[in-house]
N, C-alpha and C positions, 0 to 999 in steps of 0.2 A: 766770405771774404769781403774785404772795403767794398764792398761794391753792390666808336665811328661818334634826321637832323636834315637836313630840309636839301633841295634842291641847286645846281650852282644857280648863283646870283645871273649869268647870262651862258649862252655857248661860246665854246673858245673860239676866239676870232681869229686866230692866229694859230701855228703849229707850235709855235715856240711857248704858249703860254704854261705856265704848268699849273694845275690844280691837283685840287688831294680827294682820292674816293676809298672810304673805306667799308668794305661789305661784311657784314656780320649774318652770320647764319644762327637761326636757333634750332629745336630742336619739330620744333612744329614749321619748319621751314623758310626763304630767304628773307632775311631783313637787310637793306640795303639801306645805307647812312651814307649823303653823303655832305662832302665841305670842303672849302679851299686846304685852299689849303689847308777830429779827437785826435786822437792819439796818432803817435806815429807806430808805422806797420811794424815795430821792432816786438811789438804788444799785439799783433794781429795787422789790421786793417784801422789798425791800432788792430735850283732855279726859283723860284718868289712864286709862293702860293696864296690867293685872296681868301679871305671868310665867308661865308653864308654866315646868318642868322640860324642858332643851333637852339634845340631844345638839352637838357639835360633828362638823362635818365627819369625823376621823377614826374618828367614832363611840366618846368617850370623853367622860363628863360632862361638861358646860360649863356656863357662867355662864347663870342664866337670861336670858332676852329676846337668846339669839345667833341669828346666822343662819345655817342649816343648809340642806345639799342633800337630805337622809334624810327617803324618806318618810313621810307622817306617818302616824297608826295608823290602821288598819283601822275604822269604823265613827267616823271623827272627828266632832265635833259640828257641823253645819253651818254655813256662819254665817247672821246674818239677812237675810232676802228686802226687799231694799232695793226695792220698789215702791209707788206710791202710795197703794192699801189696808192697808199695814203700818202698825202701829201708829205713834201721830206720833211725830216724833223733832226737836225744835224745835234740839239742836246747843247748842254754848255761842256766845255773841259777839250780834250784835244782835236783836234780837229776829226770828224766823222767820216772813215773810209764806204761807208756804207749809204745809203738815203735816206736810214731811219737809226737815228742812237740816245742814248740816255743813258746819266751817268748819278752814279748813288757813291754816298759815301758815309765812310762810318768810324766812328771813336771808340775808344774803352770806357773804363768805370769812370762814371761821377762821383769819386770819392768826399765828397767834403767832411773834411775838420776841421776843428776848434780854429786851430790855424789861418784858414779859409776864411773864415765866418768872420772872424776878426780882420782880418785887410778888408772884406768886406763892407764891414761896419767904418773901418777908416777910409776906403775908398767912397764911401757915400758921404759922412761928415764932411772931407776933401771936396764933394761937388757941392756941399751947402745945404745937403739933402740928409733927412733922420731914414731908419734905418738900416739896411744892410743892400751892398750891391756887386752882384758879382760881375758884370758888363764888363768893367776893366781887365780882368783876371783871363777874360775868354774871351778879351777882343782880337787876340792874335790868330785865332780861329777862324773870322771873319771872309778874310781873304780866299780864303780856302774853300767853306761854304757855300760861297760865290760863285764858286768856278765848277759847281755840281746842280745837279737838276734836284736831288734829294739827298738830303742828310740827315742821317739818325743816331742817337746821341744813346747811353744806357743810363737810365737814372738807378745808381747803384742802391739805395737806403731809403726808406721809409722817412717823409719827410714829419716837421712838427706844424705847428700852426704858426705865424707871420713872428709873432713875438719869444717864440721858445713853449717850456724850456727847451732847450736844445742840448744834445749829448751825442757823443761819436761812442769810437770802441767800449765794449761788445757788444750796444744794444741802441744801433743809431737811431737818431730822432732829428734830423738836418733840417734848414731854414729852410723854407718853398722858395724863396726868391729866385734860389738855383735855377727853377726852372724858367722864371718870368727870363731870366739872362740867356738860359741856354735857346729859348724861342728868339728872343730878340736877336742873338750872334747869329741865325739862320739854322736852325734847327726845325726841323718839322715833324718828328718822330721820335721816340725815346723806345727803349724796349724799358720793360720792369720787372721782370723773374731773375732775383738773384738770393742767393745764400742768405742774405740778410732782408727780403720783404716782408716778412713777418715776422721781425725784429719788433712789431711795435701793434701785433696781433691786428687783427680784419679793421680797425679804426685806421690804425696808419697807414694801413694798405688801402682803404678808401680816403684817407686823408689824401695821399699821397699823387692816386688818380685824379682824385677832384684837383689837385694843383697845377698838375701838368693838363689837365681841363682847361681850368683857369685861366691857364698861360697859352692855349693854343696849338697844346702836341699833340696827337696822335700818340697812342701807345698800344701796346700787347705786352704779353708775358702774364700779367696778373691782371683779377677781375673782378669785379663787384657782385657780381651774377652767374649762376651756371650758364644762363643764358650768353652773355654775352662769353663766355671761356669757348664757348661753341664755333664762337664766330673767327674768320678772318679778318686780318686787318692788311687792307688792300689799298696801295698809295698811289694816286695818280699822275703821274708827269704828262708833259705834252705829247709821247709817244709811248708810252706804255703802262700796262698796267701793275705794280710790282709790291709783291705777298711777303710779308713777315711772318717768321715762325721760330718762337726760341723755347730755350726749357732751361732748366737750373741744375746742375748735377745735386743738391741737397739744400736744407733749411739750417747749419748748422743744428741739426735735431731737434727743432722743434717740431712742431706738429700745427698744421693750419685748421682752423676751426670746421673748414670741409677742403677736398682734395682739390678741384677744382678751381681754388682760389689763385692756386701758383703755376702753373706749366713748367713738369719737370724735361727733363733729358733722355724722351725716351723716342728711338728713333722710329717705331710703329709708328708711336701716337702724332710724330711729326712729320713722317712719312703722310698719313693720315690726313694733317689738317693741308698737307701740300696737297695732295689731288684734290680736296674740297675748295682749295683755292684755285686752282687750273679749270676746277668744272664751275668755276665763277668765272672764268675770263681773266686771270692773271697771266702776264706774258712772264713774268720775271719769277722767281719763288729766291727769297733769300733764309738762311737757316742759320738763325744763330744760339752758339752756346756757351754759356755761363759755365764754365769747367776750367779743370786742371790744378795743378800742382803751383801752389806759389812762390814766385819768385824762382819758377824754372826757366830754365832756357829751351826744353822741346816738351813737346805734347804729351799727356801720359797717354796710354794705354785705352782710359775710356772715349777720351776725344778725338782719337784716331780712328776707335772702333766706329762711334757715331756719324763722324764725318762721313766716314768712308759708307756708309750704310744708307747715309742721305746722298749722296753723290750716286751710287749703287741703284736707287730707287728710279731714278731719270728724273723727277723730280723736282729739284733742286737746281738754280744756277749759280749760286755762288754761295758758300758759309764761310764765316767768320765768328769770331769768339773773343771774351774777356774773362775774366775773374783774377787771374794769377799777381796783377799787380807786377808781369812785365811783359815783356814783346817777346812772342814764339816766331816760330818759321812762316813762312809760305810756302804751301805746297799747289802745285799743279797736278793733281788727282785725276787721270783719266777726263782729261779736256776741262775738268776743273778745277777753280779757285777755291784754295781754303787758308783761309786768314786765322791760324790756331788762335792768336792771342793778342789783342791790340793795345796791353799793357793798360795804364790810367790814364784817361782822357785828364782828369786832374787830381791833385792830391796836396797834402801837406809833406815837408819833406823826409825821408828817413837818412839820418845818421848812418846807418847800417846797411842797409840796401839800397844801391846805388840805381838798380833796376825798376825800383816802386816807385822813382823820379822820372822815368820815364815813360812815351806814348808811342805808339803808332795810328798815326792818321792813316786808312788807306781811301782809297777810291778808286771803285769800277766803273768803265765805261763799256756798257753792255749794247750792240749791232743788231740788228735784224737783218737775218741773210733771204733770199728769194725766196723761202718754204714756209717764211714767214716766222722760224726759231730764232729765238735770242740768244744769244750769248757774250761773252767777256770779251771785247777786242782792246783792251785797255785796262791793266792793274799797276796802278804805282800808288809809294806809300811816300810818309814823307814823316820824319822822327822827332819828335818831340820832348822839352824836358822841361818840367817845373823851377823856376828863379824866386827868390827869395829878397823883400826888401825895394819895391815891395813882392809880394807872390804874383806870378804874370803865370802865362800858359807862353811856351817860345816855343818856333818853330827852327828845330837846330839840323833840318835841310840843308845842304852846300851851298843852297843861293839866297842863304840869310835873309830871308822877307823883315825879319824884325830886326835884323843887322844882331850883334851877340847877342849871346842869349847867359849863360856861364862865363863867357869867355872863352878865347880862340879855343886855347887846349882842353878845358873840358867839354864844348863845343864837338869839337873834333875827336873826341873819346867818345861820347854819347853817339854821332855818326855812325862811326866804324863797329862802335857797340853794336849800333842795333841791326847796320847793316849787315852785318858777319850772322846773327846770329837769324835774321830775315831770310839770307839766301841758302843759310845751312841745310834746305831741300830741293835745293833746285830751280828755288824761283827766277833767279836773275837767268838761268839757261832757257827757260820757261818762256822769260819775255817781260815779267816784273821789274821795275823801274823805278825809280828814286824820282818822287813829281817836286818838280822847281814852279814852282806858281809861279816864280815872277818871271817868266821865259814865254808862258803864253801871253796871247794876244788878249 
């Protein structure tokens, strides 16, 4: 479908500050990293973290906020003791019933197309600047961002190099700038295992990491090293400590030069890397999956199974998923969140399916009760649709942050669209909610 380096710089002075730690295990034991932070689908698919000083892989300077396999230094600053006598840490986003919360949030596919890539290019001529910018397209994001301690983005496609060529459907090769944008709008995290990462064999799958390096993300799903496929990727906010773990339900049939490169969809194996992140000190464990049926409206069969198997496990505190190119339900699975399908984070538009235009942003705000367990005190989502002329990302929530987005009545169709088919398991009974960013403080 479309779709961890040296020490922090000082100790958090603050509760509120949030930094990024990512811990990678190999197989000879822990290695800790840490750091601040084409076509249209009618044809297929066709809180502020600071940097450390990062080594790269090869062990040669890198861009701060890369992710590295190189242990970290001797005597590193620990991070904070995320338990309920810790100092409070209320998180950004709704207000905190608890003394300790932190709030994540997450989009669907990074689709880019031809589409794309060209407003791009005109939205940078427009600033007076040569090549391509996607900043404008994903500023409506921004706000949103904002109002989360941690936000994770999925970089759908194997990126090309700065100047092309570039190519979409059936064998993507997208601009990296995507990603310098999607850091800058506040992104600190990308997953990368989907159907199409080796779309462009183990070069663009390390092109691809080295960009989102480059630009300062955090990622998992695929991997340059067995080694590092080993590892966790473990994200630090101000109050806790909180573990990604996703897999790809297939490679459209290709076959990766070794298995290891990609993380499929398997609920052992990600059963698996959740307890290796828990007996690392993760309070959170998120489980995401790149599955389903496109351009449906519920869950098949395997993503139900898996969820349910990750939630099943203990585990897990929240899953969520993309690929389908539209918005699935929410379900409340035995005390937890499962976000089936969070449609395209962005896309070019389809003529023909009105769905593959649209997103769901969601965001959790997850509490720390007295036993010192995290969980979900807080899931709202908030809907999103691709506009044209130029191509913008809108947020078509009831309290209009970007004022129309389509217009009232397609506005207002994309709404009820997504909301209808969001609470089709019980979410809104549940406690799931429609987030008006512009309501909070």
């Amino acid at each position: 479908m479309g779709n961890t380096n040296q020490t922090f710089r000082g100790r958090l002075l603050a509760a509120a500050a949030a930094t990024l730690l990512v811990v990678s295990t190999a197989s000879c034991g822990m290695i800790a990293s840490e750091n601040k932070n084409g076509s249209s689908p009618s044809a297929e698919e066709g809180g502020t973290a600071t940097a450390a000083p990062a080594q790269t892989p090869s062990g040669t300077p890198g861009t701060p906020g890369t992710t590295t396999g190189t242990p970290s230094t001797p005597g590193a600053t620990p991070t904070p003791d995320a338990t309920p006598d810790a100092a409070p840490t209320p998180g950004k986003g709704p207000a905190c019933a608890a003394v300790r919360c932190t709030s994540v949030l997450v989009t669907g596919d990074m689709l880019v197309n031809a589409q794309l890539w060209e407003q791009a290019r005109a939205d940078a001529l427009a600033a007076g600047a040569k090549g391509l910018d996607f900043g404008p397209l994903l500023e409506g994001q921004r706000k949103y961002l904002e109002k989360s301690d941690l936000a994770i983005c999925h970089q759908e496609t194997p990126v090309a190099g700065p100047t092309g060529p570039f190519s979409a459907y059936p064998s993507f090769n997208v601009p990296p700038q995507i990603t310098t944008a999607a850091q800058q709008v506040g992104y600190q995290a990308c997953t990368s295992a989907s159907n199409h990462t080796i779309d462009r064999g183990t070069a663009g799958l390390v092109r691809t990491l080295d960009a989102l390096d480059a630009a300062g993300l955090q990622h998992t799903g695929s991997y340059r090293t067995e080694a590092d496929s080993q590892g966790v990727l473990i994200l630090q906010t101000a109050a806790a400590k909180i573990a990604v773990i996703e897999g790809t339900y297939g490679l459209n049939g290709q076959v990766p030069e070794a298995a290891w490169q990609v993380d499929m969809l398997d609920a052992a194996a990600m059963i698996a890397k959740a307890k290796k992140a828990r007996a690392l000190g993760a309070d959170i464990v998120l489980g995401v999956m790149h599955a389903g049926e496109e351009y449906s409206s519920v869950p098949n069969a395997q993503q139900r199974d898996v969820a349910h198997a990750l939630v099943d496990s203990g585990q897990f505190t929240m899953i969520y998923g993309h690929h389908t190119h539209s918005v699935l339900p929410i379900e409340h699975y035995k005390g937890t969140w499962i976000a089936y399908g969070l449609g395209n984070g962005i896309t070019e538009l389809s003529p023909g399916y009105a769905v593959n235009n649209e997103g769901l942003l969601v965001r959790a705000q997850f509490s720390q009760d007295k036993a010192g367990t995290w969980t979900a005190a807080d899931l709202a989502w908030a809907p999103s649709v691709m506009v044209r002329g130029p191509y913008r990302w809108c947020s078509a929530a009831a309290d209009a942050p970007q004022g129309p987005c389509a217009g009232a009545a397609a506005d207002a169709a994309t709404r009820l669209r997504t909301k209808t088919v969001v609470e089709s398991m019980g979410a809104a009974t549940a406690g799931a909610h429609e987030l008006l960013i512009t309501k909070e403080g």
